[in-house]
N, C-alpha and C positions, 0 to 999 in steps of 0.2 A: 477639493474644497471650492475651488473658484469656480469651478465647472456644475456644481450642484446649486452656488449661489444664483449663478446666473440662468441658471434653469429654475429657480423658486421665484426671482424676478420677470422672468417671459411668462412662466404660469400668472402670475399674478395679474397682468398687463393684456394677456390675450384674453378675447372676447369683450375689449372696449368698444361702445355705440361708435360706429363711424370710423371703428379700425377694420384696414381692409389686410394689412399685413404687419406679422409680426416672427420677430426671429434677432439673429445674434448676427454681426459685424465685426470685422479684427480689421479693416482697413480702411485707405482715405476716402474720406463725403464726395470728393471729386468723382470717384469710381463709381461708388455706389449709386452715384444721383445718374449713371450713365445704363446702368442696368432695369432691362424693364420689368417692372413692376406694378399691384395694384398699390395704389395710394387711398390715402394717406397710410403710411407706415409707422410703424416704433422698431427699432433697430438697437439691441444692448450694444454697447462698448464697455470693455474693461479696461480703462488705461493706465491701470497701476495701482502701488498701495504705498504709503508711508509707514516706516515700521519705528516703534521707540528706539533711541539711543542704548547700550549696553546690556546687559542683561542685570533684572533687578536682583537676585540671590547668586551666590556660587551653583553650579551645577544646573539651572536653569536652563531649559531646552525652549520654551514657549515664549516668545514675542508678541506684545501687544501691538494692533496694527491698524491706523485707517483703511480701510478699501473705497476705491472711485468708482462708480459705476457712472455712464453715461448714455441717457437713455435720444438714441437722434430720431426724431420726429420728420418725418418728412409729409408737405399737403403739398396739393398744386392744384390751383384753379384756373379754368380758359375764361372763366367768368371775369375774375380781377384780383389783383394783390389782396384787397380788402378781403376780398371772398376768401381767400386762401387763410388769411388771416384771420379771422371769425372761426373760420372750424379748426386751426393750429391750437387757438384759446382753450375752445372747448375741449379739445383733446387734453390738452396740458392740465387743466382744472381734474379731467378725470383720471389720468394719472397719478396725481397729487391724494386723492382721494385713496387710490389704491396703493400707493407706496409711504405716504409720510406715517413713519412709525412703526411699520410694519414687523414684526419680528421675522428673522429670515433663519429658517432652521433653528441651530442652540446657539448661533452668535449674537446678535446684537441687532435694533433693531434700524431701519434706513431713515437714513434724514435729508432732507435736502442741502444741499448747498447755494446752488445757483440755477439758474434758466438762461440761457442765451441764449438769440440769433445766431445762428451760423454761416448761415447762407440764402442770399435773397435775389431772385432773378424772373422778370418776366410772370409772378404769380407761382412759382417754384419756389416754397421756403421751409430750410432745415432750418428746427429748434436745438437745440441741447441741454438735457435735463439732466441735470448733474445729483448725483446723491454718493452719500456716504455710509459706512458703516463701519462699527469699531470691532475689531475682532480679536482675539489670543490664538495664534497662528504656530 
């Protein structure tokens, strides 16, 4: 399930203007930012799911669940922070475009939750594009 989600997600997201790399991530931004790479990037995280308390009937097998998806953005520019910043934007807007709402397979469909900065160095800057999705697991 999580493995098919997150492949309907990189589908979705690859072949963005001005995306030179795109794929999946299970470890720390520290690492990742050390591995060389084309930039700007989009990298999925899965970093968990929230599941409802109890089961709602007797005999119930199936859980309602949030899922986290975290999409890390990475640009870098020799130009300037600004620079690096200006095409992170544009990135982010076309993600949004491609993810808000989205239906994913027969679950539910993606929403955002949040956007943060991650990490900012020298014209090096991770975003984190957080979305959610409700699912019966």
């Amino acid at each position: 399930m999580i493995s098919s989600i997150c492949t309907a997600i990189i589908g979705a997201i690859t072949g963005l203007t001005g995306v030179k790399t795109v794929g999946a991530w299970a470890g720390d931004v520290e690492v990742l930012l050390k591995i060389p790479q084309s930039l700007p990037g989009l990298y999925l995280v899965y970093p968990g799911a929230t599941f409802e308390p109890g089961p709602v009937a007797m005999g119930t097998v199936n859980v309602d669940t949030v899922m986290q998806f975290q999409i890390l953005l990475i640009v870098s520019s020799l130009k300037s922070p600004s620079s690096a910043a200006i095409t992170a934007w544009g990135i982010m807007e076309s993600v949004r475009t491609q993810l808000i709402g989205r239906q994913i397979l027969t679950y539910n469909k993606l929403w955002p939750v949040n956007e943060e900065l991650v990490f900012s160095e020298a014209g090096l800057l991770v975003y984190g594009l957080n979305y959610s999705l409700d699912a019966r697991v």
